[in-house]
C-alpha positions as CSV (number, residue, x, y, z in Angstrom):
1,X,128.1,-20.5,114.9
2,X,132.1,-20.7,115.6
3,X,131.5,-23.7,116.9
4,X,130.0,-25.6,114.4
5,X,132.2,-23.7,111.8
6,X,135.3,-25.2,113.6
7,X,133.6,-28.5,113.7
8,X,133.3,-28.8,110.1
9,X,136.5,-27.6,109.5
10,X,138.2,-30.2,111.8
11,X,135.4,-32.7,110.2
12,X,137.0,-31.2,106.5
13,X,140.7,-32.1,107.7
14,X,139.8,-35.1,109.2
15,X,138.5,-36.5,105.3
16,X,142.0,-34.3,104.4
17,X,144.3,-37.3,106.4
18,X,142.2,-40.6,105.7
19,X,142.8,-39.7,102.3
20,X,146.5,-39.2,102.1
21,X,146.6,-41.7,104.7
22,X,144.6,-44.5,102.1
23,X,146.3,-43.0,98.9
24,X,150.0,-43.6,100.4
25,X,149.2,-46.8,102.1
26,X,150.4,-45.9,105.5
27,X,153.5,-44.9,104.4
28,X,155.2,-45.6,107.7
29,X,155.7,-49.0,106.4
30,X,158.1,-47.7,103.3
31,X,160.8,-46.3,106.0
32,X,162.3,-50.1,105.9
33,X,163.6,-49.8,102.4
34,X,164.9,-53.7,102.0
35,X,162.9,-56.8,100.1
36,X,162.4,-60.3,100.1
37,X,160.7,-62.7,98.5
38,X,156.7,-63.4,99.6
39,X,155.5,-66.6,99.2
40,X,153.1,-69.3,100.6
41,X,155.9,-71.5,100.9
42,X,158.6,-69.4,102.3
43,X,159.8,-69.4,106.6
44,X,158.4,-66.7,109.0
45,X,155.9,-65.8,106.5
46,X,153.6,-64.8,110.2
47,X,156.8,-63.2,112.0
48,X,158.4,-64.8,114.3
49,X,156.5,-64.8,117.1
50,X,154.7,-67.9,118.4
51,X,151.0,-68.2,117.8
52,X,151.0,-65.2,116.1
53,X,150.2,-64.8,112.2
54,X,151.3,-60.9,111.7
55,X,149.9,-59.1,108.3
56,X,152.6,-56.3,108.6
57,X,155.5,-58.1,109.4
58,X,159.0,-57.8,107.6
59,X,161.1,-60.6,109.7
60,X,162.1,-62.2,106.3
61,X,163.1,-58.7,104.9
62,X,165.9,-58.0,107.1
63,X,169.1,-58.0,105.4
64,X,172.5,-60.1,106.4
65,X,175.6,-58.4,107.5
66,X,178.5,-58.5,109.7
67,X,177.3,-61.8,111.3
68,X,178.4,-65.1,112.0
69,X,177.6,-68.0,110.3
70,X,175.4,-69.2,112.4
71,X,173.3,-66.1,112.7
72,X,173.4,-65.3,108.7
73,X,172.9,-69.6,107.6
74,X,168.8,-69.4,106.6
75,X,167.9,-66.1,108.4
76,X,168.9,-67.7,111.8
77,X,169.6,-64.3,113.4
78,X,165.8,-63.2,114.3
79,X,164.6,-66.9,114.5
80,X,163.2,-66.6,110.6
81,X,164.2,-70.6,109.7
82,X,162.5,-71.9,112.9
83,X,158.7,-70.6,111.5
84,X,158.8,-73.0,108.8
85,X,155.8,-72.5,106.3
86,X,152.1,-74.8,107.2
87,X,152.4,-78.2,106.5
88,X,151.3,-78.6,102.5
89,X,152.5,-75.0,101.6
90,X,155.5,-75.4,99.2
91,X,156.5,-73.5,97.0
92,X,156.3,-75.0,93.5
93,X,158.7,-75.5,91.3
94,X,156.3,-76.1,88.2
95,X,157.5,-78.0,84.6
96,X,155.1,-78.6,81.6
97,X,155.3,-80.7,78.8
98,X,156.4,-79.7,75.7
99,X,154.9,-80.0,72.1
100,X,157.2,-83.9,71.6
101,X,156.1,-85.1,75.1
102,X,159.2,-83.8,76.4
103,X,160.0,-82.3,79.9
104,X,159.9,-78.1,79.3
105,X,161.4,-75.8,81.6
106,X,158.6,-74.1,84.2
107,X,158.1,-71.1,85.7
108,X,156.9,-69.9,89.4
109,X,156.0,-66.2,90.4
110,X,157.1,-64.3,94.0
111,X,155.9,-61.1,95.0
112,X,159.3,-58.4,96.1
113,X,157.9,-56.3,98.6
114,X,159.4,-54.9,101.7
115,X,156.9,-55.8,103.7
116,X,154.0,-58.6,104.3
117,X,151.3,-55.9,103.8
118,X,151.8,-54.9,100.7
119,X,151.3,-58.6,99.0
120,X,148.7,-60.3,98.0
121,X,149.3,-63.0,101.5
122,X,148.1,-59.8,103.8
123,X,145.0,-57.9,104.0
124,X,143.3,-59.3,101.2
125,X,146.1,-57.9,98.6
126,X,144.0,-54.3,99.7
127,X,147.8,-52.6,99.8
128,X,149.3,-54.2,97.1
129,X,150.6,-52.3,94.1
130,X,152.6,-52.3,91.4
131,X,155.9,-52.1,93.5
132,X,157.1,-54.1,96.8
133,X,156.2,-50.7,98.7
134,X,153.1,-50.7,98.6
135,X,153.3,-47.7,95.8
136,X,152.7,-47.3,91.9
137,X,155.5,-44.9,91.6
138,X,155.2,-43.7,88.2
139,X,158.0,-42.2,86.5
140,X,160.4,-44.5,89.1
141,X,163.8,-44.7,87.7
142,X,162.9,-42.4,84.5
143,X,161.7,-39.2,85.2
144,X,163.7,-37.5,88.3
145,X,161.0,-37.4,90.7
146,X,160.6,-41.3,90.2
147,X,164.3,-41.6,90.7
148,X,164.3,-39.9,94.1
149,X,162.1,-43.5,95.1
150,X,165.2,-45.8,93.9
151,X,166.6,-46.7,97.8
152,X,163.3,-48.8,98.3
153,X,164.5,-51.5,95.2
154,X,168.7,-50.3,95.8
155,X,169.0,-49.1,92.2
156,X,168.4,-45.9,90.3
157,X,166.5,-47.7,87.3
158,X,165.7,-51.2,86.3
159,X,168.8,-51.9,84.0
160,X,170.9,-51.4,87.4
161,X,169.0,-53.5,89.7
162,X,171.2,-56.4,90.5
163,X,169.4,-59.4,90.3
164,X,168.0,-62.5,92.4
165,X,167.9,-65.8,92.3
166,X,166.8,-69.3,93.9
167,X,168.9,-72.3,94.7
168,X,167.6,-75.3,95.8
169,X,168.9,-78.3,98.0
170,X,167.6,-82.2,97.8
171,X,167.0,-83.1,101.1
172,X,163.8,-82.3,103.4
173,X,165.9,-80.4,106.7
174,X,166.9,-77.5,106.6
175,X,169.2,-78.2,109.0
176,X,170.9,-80.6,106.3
177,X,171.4,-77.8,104.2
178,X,175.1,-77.1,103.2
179,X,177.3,-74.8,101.1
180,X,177.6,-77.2,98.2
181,X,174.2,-78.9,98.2
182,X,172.7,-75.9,97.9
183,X,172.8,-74.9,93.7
184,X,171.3,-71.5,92.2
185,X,169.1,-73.5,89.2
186,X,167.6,-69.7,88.5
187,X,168.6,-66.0,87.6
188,X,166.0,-63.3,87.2
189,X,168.0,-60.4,85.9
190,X,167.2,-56.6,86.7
191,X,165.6,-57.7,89.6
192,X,164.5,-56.4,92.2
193,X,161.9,-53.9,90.5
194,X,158.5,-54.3,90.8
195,X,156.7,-56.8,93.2
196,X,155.7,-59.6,90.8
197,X,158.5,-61.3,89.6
198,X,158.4,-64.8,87.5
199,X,161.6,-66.9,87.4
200,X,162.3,-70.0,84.9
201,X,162.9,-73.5,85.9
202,X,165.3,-76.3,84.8
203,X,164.1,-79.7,84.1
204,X,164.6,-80.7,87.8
205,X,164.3,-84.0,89.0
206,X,162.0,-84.6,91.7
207,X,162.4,-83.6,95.5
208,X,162.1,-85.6,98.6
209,X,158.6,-86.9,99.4
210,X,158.7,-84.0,102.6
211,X,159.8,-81.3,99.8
212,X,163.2,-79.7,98.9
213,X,164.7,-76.7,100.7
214,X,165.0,-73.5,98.2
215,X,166.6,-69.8,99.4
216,X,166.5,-66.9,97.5
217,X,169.4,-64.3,97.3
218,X,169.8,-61.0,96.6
219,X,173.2,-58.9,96.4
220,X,172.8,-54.7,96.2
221,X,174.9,-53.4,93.6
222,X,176.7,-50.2,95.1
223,X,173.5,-48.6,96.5
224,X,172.9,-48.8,100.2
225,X,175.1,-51.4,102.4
226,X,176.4,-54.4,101.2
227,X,174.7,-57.2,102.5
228,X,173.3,-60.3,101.5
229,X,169.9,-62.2,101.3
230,X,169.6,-66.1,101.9
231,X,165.7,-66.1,102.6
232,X,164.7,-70.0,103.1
233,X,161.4,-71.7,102.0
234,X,160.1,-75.1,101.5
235,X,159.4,-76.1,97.8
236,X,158.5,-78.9,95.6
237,X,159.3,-79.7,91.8
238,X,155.8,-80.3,90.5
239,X,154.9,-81.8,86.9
240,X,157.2,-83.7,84.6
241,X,160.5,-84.0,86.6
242,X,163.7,-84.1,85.0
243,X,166.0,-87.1,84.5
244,X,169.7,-86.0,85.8
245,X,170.3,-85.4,89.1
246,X,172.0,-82.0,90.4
247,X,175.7,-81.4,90.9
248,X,177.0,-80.0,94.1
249,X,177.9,-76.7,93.9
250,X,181.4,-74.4,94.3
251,X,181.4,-71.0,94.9
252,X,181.4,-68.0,92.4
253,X,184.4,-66.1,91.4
254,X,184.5,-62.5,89.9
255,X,184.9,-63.0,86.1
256,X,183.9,-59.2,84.6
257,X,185.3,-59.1,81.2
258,X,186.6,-62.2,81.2
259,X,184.2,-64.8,80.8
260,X,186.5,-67.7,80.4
261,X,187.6,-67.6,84.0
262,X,184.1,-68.0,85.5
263,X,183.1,-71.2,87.4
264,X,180.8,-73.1,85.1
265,X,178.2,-75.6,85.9
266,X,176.5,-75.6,89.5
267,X,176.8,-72.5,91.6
268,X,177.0,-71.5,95.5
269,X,174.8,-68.5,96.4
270,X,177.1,-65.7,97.1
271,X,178.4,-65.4,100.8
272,X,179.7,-62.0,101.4
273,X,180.3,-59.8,103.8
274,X,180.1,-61.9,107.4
275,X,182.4,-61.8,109.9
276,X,182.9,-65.7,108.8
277,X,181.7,-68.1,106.4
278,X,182.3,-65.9,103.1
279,X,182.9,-68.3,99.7
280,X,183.3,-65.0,98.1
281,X,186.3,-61.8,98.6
282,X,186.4,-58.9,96.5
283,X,188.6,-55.8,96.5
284,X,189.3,-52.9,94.2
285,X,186.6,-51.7,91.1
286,X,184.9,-53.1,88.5
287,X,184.9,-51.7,85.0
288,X,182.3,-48.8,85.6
289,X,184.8,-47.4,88.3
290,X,182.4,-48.5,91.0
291,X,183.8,-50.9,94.2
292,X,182.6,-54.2,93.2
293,X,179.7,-56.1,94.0
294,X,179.4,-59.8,93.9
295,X,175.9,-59.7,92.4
296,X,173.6,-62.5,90.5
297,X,174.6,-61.4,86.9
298,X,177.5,-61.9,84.7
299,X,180.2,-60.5,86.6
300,X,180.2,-63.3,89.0
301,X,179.3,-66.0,86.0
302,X,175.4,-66.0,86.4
303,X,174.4,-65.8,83.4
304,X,170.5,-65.2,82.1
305,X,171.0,-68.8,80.5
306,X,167.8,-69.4,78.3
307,X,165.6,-72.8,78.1
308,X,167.7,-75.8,77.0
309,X,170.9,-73.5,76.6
310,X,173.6,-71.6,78.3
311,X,173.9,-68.3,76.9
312,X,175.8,-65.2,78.2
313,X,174.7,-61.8,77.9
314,X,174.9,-58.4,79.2
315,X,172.6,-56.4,81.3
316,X,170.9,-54.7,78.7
317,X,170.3,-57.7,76.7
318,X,168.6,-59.2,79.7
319,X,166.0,-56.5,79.7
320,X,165.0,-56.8,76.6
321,X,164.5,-60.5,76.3
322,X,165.1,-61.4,79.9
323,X,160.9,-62.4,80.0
324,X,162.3,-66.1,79.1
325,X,165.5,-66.1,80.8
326,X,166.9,-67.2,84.0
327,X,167.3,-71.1,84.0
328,X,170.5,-72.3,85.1
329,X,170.3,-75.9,82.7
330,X,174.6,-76.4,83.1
331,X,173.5,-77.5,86.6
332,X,172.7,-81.3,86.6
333,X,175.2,-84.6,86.5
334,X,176.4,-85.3,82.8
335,X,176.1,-88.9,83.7
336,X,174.0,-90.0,86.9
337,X,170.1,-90.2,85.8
338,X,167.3,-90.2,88.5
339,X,163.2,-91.5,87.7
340,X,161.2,-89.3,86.0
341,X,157.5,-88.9,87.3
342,X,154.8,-86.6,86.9
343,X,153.8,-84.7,90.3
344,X,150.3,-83.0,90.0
345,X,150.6,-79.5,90.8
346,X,149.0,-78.3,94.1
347,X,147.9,-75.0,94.1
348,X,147.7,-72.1,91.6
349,X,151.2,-70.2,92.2
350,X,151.0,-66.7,93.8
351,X,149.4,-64.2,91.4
352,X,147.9,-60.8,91.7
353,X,144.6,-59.6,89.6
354,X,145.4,-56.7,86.8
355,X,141.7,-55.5,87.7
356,X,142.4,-55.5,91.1
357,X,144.9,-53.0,90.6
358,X,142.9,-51.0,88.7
359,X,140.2,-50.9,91.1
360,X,142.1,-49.5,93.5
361,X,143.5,-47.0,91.9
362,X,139.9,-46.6,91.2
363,X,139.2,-46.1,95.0
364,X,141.8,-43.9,95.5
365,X,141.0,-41.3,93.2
366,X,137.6,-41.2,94.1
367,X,138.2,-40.8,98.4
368,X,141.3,-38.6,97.1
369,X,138.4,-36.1,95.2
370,X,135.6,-36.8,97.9
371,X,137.3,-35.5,100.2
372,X,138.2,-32.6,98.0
373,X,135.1,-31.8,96.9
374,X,133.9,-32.2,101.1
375,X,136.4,-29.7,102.3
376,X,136.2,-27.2,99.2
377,X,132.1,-27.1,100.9
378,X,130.8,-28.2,96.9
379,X,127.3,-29.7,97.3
380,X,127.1,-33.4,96.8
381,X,125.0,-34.7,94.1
């Protein structure tokens, strides 16, 4: 009788741990609290290990500090920009036409998470959520059990998070990339937050026949080390291409509170914090009292430029309307015009289903109570 009591008891706790372990989606993932940007089209989307295509991996997550150039230049340090995406996987950089005929600025979405598994490109989006960690979180950055989350987006609510963008460079080798031919063309404020995120697009001209090499960046705003992102991935304006061909770039300068001295027109990524091969230095605070940051917002002259204008505003201004923000359209020569064309678009981009979600959530309320209602000994209907 002890016997089989115990049995049933272990049997009990055993329902118990598969259901925390479902509901928290094997939290031993979250402990690596940094993000990138998932993607068809992005490098090392397997790992970076040969022959191997890894669903939990996070090589493209790991962040850039204290390195030289040649380690930090496109993720070189763990091998990240020699696992180029499969041949045909870019990622899109899709226009539309407007009501007149005319080119109108595109969009493209990326999932933020910290790790492969909780995206819609791993396990069949099963551990994908509303946030990067796999994780609803509600309340996070609101109520004060949500803000006890905020290390795994480096910001304590949405307003604060730093922003990200893309930059892209016309030629089809990465190993071609340089400092100057390589332009942020879009700002997604308040970002990173939750794992879909959908930035704007200029009226681009078109890329190379092989594709164009994009990165996306990410700076932390005084919460957790200061590092850097430059994540690289292989994309491809798609649909009515632009006209004007893009400027090369010069680097960012801090310009908080004084708009007038920020660099205008094309833009570096921000280079910070390698033992060599910085475009950008900072010292002292900024006006919160905090030690500046050279993040992708105003203060270094990214601004959340809207369709067809160049417009500055503050962070809180972003949030509100920051849904149709983010192209950069002060990027392109005044002068120098390229062929337009009209490249069919490829693939639908990345999405993730709203009823997805909400089925499970579905399943894990009901293993969450099954196994309740199995250890509490309550008949079964």
């Amino acid at each position: 009788m002890s016997m089989t009591l115990g049995r049933r008891c272990l049997a009990r706790a055993l329902y118990i741990v598969a259901g925390i372990l479902l509901w928290s989606h094997k939290l031993v993932w979250v402990a690596d609290a940094h993000v990138a940007a998932w993607h068809k089209g992005m490098y090392c989307l397997n790992g970076t290990e040969i022959g191997i295509d890894d669903d939990n991996t996070n090589s493209a997550v790991q962040p850039l500090y204290q390195l030289h150039k040649t380690d930090w230049w496109m993720h070189h340090f763990n091998g990240c920009d020699g696992f180029p995406p499969v041949d045909g996987d870019f990622l899109e950089l899709q226009h539309s036409l407007g009501l007149d005929d005319s080119p109108a600025n595109g969009e493209f979405t990326v999932e933020l998470a910290v790790n492969r598994a909780f995206t819609t490109l791993s396990y069949n989006a099963s551990k994908a959520a509303i946030y990067g960690d796999g994780q609803d979180h509600p309340g996070l950055g609101i109520t004060l059990e949500g803000k006890r989350d905020n290390l795994v987006v480096h910001a304590q609510n949405e307003s604060m998070a730093a922003g990200t963008i893309f930059a892209i460079s016309y030629t089809s080798d990465i190993n071609q990339v340089t400092e100057d031919s390589l332009v942020v063309f879009t700002v997604l404020p308040n970002t990173p937050w939750q794992r879909l995120a959908t930035y704007h697009v200029p009226n681009l001209p078109a890329c190379p026949d092989r594709g164009c090499i994009c990165s996306w960046g990410w700076v932390a705003d005084n919460c957790g080390e200061p590092n850097m992102y430059m994540e690289p991935f292989k994309c491809k304006v798609t649909g009515s291409t632009g006209d004007r061909s893009v400027s090369r770039a010069t680097a960012p300068i801090w310009c908080e509170g004084n708009q007038s001295q920020c660099v205008g027109g094309a833009k570096q990524m921000v280079f910070y914090n390698q033992l060599e091969g910085n475009n950008v230095e900072v010292s002292g605070t900024d006006r919160s009292g905090q030690p500046k940051s050279p993040t992708y917002n105003t203060k270094m002259g990214f601004t959340a430029g809207k369709q067809h204008h160049t417009l500055g505003f503050g962070c809180a201004r972003w949030l509100i309307v920051g849904g149709k923000l983010g192209a950069q359209n002060d990027i392109f020569n005044a002068t120098a015009t390229v062929p337009t064309t009209f490249i069919p678009p490829l693939s639908t981009p990345t999405q993730s289903s709203k009823a997805h979600i909400q089925s499970l959530v579905k399943i894990h309320y009901t293993w969450f109570f099954f196994s309740l209602w199995t250890f509490l000994g309550i008949p079964l209907p």
